[in-house]
N, CA, C and O atoms as a DFTB+ gen file, in Angstrom:
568 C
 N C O
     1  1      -6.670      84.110      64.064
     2  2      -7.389      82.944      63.601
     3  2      -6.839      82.424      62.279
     4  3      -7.685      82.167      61.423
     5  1      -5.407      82.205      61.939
     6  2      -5.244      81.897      60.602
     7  2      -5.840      80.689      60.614
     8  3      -6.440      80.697      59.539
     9  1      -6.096      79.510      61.206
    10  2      -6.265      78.434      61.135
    11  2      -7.742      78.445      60.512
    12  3      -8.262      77.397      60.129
    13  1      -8.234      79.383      60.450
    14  2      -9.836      79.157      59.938
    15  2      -9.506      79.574      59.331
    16  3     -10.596      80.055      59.021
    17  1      -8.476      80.247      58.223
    18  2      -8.680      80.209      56.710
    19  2      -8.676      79.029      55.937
    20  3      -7.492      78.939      55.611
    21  1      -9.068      78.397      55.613
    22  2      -8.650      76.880      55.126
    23  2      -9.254      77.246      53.302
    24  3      -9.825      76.369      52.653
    25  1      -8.987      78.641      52.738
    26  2      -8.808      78.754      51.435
    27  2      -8.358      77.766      50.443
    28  3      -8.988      77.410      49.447
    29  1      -7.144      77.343      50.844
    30  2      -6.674      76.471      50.126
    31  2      -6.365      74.983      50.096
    32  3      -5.717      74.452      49.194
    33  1      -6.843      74.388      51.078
    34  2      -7.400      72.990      51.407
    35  2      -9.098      72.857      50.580
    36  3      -9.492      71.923      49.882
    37  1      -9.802      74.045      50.933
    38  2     -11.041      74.169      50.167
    39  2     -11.131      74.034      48.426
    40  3     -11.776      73.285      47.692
    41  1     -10.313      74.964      48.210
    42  2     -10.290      74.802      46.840
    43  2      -9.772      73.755      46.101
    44  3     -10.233      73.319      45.046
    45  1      -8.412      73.219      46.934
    46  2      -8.035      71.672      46.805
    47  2      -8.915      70.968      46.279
    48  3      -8.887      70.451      45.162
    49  1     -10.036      70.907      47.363
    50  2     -11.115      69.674      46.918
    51  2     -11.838      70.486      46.096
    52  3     -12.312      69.889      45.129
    53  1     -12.045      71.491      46.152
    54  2     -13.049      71.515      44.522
    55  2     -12.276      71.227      43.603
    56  3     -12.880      71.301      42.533
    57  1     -11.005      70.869      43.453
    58  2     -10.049      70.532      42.217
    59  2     -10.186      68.850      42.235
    60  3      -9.970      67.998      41.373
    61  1     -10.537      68.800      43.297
    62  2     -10.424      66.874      43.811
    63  2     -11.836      66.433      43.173
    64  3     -12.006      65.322      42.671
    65  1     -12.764      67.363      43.244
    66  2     -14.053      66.612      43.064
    67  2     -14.721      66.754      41.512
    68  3     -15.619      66.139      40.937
    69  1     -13.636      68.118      41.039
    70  2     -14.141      68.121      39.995
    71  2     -13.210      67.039      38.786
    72  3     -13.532      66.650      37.663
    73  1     -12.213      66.851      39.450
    74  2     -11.404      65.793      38.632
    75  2     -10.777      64.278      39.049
    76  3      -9.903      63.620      38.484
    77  1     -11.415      64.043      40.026
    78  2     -11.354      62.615      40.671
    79  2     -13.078      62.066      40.770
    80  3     -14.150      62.671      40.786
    81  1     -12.596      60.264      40.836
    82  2     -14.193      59.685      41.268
    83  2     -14.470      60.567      42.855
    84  3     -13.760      61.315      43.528
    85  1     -15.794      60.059      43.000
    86  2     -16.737      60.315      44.195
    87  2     -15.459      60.200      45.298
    88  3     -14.709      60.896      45.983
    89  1     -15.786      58.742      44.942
    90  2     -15.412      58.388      46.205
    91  2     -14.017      59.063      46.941
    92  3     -13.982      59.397      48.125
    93  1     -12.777      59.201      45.894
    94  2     -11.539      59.541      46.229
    95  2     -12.234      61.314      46.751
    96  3     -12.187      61.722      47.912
    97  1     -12.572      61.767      46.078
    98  2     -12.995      63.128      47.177
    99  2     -13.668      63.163      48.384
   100  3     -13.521      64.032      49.244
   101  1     -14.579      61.988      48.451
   102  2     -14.757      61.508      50.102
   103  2     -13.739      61.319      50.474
   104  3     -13.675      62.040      51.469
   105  1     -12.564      60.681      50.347
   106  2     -12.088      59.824      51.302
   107  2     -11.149      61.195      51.443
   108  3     -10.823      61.508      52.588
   109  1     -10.766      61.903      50.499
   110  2      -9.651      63.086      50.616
   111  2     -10.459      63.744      51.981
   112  3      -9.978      63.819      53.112
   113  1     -12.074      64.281      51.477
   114  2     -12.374      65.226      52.625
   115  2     -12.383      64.490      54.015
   116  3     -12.286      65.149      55.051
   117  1     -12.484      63.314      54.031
   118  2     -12.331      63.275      55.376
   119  2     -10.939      62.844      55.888
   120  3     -10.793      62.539      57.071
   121  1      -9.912      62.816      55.007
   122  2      -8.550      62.582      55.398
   123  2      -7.943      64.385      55.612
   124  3      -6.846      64.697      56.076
   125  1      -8.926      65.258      55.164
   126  2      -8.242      66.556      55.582
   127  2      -9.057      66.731      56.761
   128  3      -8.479      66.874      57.839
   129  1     -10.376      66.740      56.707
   130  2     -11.351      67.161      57.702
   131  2     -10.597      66.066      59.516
   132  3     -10.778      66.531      60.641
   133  1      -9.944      64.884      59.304
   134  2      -9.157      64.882      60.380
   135  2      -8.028      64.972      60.650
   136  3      -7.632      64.804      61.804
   137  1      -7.179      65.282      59.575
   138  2      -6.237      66.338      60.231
   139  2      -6.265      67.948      60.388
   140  3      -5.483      68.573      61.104
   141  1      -7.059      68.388      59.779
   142  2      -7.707      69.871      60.489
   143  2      -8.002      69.757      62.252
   144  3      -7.512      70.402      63.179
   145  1      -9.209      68.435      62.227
   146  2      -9.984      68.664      63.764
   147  2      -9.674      67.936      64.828
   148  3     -10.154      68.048      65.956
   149  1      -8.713      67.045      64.388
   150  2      -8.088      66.129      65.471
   151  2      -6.653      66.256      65.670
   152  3      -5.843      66.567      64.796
   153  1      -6.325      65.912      67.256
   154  2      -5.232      66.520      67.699
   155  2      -3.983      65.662      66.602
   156  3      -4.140      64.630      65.951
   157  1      -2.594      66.667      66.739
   158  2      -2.402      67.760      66.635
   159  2      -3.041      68.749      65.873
   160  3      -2.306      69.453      65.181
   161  1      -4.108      68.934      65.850
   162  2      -4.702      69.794      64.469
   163  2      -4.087      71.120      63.689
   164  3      -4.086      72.335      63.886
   165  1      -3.562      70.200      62.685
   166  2      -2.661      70.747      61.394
   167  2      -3.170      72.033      61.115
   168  3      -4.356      72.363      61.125
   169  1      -2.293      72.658      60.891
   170  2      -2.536      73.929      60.036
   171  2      -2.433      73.753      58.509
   172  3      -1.445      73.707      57.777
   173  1      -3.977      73.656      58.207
   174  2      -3.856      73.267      56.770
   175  2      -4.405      74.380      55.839
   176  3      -5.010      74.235      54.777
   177  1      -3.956      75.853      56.660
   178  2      -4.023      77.118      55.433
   179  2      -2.583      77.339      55.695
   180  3      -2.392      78.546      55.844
   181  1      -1.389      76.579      55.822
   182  2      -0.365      77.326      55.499
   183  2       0.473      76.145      54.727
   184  3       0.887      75.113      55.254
   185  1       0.640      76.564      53.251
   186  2       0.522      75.957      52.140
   187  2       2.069      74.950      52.296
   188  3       2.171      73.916      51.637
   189  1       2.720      75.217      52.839
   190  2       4.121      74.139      53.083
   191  2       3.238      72.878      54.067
   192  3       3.612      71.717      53.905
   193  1       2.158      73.135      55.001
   194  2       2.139      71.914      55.867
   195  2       0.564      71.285      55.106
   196  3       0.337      70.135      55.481
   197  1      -0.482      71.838      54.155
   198  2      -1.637      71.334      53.212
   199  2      -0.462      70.467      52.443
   200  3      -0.619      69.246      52.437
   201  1       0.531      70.931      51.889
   202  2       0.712      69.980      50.926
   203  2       1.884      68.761      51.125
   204  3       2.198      67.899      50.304
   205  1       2.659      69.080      53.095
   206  2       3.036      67.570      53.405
   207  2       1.652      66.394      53.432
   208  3       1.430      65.251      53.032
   209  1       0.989      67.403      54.114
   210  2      -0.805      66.448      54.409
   211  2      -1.357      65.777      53.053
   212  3      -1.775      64.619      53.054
   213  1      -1.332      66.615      51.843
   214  2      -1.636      66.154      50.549
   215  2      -0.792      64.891      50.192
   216  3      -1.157      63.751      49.904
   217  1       0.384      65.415      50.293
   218  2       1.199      64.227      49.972
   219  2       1.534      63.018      50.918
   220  3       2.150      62.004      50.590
   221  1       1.118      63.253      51.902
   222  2       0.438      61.367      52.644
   223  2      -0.597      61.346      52.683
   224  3      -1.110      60.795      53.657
   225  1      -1.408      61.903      51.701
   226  2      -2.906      60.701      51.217
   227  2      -2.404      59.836      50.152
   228  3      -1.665      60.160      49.223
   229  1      -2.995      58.490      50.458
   230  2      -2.493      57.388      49.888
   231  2      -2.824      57.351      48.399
   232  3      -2.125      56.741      47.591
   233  1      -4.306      58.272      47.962
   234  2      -4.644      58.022      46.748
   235  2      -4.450      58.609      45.768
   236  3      -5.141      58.493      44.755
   237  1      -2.729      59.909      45.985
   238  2      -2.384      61.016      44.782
   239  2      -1.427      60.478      44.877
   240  3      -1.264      59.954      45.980
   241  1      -0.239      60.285      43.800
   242  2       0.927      60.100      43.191
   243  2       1.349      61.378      43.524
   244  3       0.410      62.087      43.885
   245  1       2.730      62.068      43.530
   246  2       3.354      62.557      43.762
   247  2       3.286      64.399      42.345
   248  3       3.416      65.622      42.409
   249  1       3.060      63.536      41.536
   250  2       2.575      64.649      40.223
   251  2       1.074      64.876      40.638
   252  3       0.676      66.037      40.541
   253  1       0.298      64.046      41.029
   254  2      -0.989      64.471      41.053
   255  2      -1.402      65.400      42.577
   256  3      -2.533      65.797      42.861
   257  1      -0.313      65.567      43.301
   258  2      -0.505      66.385      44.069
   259  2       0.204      67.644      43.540
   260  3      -0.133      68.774      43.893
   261  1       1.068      67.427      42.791
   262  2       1.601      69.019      42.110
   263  2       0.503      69.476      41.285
   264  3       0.215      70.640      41.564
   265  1      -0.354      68.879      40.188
   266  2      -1.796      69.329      39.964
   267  2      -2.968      69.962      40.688
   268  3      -3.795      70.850      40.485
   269  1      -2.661      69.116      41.595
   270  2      -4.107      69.537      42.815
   271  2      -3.610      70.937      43.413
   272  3      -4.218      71.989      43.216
   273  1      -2.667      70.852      44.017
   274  2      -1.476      72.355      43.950
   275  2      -2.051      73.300      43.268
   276  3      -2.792      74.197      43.672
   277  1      -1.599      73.012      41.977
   278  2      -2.049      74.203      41.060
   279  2      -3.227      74.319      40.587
   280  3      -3.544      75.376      40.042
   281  1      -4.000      73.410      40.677
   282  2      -5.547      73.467      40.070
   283  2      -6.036      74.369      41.334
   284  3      -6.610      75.435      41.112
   285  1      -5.838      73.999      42.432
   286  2      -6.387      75.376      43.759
   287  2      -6.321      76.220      43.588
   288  3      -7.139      77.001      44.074
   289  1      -5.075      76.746      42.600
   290  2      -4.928      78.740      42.277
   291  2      -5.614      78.843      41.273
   292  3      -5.619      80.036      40.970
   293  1      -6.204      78.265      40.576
   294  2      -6.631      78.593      39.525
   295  2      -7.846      79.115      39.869
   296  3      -8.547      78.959      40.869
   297  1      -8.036      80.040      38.439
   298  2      -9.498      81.177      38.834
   299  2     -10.759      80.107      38.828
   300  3     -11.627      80.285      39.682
   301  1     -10.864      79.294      38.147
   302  2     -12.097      78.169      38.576
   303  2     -11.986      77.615      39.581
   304  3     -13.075      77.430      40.126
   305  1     -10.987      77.173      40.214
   306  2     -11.211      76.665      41.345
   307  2     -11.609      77.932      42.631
   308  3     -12.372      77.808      43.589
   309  1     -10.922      78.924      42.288
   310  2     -11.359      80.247      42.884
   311  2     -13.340      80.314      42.700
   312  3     -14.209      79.967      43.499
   313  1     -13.420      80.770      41.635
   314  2     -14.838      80.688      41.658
   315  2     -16.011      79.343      42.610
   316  3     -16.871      79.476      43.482
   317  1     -15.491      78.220      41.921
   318  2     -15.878      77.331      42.411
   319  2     -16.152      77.467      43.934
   320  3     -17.231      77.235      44.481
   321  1     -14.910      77.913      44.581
   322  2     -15.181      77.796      46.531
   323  2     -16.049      78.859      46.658
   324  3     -16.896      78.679      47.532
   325  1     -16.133      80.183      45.915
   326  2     -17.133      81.177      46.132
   327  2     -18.411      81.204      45.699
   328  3     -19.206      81.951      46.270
   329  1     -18.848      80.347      44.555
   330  2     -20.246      79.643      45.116
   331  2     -20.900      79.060      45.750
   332  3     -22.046      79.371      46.071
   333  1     -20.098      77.752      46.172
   334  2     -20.016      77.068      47.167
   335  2     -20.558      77.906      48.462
   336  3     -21.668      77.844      48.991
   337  1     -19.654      78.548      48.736
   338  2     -19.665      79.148      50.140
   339  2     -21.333      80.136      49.855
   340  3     -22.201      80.061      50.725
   341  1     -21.569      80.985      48.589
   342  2     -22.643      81.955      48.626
   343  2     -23.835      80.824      48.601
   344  3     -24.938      81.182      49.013
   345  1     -23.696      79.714      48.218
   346  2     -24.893      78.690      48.474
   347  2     -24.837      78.011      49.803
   348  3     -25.884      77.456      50.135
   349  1     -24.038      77.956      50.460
   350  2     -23.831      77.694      51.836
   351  2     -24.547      78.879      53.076
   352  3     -25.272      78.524      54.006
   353  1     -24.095      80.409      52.769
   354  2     -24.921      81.363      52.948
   355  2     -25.947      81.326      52.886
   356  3     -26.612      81.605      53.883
   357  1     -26.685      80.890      51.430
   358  2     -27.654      80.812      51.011
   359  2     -29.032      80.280      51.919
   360  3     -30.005      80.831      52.435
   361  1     -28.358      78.460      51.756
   362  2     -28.926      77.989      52.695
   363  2     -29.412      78.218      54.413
   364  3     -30.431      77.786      54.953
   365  1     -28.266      79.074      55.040
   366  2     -28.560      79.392      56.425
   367  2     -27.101      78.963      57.016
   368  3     -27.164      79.023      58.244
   369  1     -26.003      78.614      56.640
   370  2     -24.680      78.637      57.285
   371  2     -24.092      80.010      57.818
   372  3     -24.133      81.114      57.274
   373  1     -23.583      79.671      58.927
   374  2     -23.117      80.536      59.984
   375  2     -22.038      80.306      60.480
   376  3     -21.633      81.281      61.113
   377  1     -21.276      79.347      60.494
   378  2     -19.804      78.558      60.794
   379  2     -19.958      77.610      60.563
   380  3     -20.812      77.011      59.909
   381  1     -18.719      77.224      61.342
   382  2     -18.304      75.647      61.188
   383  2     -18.125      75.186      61.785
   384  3     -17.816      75.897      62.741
   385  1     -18.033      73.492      62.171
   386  2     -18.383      72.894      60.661
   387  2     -20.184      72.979      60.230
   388  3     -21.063      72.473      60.927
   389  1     -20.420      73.726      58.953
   390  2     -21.365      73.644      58.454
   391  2     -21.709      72.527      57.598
   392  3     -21.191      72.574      56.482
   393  1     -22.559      71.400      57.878
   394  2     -22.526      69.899      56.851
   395  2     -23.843      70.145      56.395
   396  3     -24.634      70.597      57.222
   397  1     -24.208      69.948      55.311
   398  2     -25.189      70.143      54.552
   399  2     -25.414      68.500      53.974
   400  3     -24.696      68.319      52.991
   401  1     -26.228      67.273      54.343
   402  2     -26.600      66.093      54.045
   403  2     -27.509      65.841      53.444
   404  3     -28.509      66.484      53.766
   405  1     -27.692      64.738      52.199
   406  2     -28.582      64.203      51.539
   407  2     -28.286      62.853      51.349
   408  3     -27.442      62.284      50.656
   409  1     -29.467      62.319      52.380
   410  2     -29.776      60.646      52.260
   411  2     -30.237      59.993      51.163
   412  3     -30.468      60.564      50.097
   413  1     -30.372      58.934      51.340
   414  2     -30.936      57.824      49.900
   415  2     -32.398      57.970      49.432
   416  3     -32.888      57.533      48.390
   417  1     -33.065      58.757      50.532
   418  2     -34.263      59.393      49.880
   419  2     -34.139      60.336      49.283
   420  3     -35.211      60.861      48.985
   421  1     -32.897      61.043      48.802
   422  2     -32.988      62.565      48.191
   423  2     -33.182      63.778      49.150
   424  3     -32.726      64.903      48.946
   425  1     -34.211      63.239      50.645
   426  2     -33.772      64.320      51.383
   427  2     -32.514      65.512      51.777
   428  3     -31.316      65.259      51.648
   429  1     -32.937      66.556      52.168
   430  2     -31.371      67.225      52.624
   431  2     -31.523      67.809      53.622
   432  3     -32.698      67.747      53.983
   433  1     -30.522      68.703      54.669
   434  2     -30.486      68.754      56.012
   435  2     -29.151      69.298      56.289
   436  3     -28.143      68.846      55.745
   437  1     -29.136      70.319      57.179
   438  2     -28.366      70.938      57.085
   439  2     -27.673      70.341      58.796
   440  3     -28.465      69.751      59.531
   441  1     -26.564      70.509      59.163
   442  2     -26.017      69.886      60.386
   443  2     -25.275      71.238      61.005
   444  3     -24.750      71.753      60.018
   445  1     -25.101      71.724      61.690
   446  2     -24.175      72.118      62.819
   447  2     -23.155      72.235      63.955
   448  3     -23.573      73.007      64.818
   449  1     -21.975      71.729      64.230
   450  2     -21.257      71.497      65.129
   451  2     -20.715      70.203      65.179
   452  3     -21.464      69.301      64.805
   453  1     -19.434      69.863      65.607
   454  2     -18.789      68.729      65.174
   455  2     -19.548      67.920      66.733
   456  3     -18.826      66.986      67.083
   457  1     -20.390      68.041      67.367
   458  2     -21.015      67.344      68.498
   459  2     -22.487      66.959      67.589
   460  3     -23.527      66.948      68.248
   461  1     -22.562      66.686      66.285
   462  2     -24.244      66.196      65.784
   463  2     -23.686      65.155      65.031
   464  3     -24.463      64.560      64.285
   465  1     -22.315      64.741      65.062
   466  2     -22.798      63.099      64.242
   467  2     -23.544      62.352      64.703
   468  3     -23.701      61.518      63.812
   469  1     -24.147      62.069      65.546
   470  2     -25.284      61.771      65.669
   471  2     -26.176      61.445      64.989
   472  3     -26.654      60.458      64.430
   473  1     -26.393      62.982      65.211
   474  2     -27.848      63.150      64.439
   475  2     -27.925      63.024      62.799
   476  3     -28.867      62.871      62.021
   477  1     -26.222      63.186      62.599
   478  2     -26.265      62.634      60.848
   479  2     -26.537      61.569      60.780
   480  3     -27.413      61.128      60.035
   481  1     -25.630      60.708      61.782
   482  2     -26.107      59.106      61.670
   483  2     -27.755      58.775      60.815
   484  3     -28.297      58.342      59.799
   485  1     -27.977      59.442      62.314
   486  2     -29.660      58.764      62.242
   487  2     -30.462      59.297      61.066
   488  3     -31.563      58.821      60.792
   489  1     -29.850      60.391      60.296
   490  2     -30.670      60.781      59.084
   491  2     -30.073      60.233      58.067
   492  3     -30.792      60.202      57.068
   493  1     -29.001      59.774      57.930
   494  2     -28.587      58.705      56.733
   495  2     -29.312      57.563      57.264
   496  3     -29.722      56.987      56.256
   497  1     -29.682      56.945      58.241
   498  2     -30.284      55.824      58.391
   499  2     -29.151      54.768      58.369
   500  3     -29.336      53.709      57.768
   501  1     -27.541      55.122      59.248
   502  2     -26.929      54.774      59.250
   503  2     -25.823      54.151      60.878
   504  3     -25.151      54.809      61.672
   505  1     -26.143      52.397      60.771
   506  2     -25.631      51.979      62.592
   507  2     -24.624      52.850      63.409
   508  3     -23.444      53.005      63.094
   509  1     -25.062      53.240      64.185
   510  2     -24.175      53.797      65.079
   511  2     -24.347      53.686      66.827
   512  3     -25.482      53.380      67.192
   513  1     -23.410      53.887      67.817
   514  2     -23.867      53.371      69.002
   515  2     -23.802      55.276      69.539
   516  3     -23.110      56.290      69.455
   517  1     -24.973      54.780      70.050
   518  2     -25.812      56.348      71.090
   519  2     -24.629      56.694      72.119
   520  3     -23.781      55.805      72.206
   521  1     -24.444      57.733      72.845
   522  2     -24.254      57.783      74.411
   523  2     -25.405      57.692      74.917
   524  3     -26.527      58.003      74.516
   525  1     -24.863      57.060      76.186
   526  2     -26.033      57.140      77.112
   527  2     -25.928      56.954      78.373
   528  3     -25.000      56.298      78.847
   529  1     -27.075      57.628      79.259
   530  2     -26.407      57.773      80.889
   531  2     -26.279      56.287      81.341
   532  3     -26.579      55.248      80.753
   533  1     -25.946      56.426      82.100
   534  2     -25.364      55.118      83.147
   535  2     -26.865      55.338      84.531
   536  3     -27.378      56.268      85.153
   537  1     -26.998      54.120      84.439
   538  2     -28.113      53.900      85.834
   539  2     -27.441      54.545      87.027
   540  3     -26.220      54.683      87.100
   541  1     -28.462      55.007      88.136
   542  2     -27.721      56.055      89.325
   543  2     -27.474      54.997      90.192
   544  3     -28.218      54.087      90.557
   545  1     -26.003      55.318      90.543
   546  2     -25.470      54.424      91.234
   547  2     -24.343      53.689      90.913
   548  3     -23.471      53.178      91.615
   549  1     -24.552      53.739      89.538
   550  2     -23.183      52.577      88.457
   551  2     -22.372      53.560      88.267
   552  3     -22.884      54.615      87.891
   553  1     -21.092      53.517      88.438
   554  2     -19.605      54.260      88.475
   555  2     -18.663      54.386      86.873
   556  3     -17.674      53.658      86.954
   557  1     -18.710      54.810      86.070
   558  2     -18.025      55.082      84.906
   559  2     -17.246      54.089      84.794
   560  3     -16.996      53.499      85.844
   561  1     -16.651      53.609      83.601
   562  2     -15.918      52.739      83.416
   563  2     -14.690      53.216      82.851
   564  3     -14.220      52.566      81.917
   565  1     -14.123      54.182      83.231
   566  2     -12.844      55.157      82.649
   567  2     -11.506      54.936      83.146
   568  3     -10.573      55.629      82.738
């Protein structure tokens, strides 16, 4: 299972979030989170192919991915993923993907399995189109 070590993509972004805006650590996690889960899905614990992936995100310069690099080994960023994760425990995480959400009410909510965007949708209170069966009789449109 090396591919579920993702040590150092993890700590990445705690280096991303603790030293970039919001937003650029959104957009990082979900520019790793799909090349992790979508095909070809990258091996992004083996540190030659995290940091071709680092270096085609559009929003690090070429030095600022040699930072992010090294801010990951560092013992804070070390610490950092191991709280993280013991408050992830904490909460009731068991694998992954474990998403832990808080809407514009301050609510929070913990998610399970890459099959519940969904259900994140609908707790951000955010448009999205449902699946849904087809009347019996009507033939797929595939």
């Amino acid at each position: 299972m090396p591919m579920a070590h993702t040590v150092l993509p993890l700590r990445a972004l705690h280096y991303i979030k603790a030293n970039h805006p919001r937003e650029t650590y959104h957009a990082a996690l979900e520019y790793f989170f799909h090349k992790f889960w979508t095909p070809p899905n990258l091996n992004l614990s083996q540190a030659d192919v995290f940091a071709k992936v680092l270096a085609g995100f559009e929003g690090f310069s070429s030095e600022e991915c040699e930072k992010i690099l090294a801010g990951a080994k560092s013992q804070e960023m070390k610490d950092a993923l191991t709280r993280s994760t013991q408050s992830a425990l904490d909460k009731g995480a068991f694998g992954a993907p474990w998403i832990w959400v808080r809407n514009d009410k301050g609510e929070a909510e913990p998610f399970f399995g890459s099959d519940r965007f969904h259900f994140i949708y609908k707790f951000l209170g955010l448009p999205y189109q449902d699946l849904e069966l087809l009347p019996p009789g009507e033939k797929a449109k595939l």
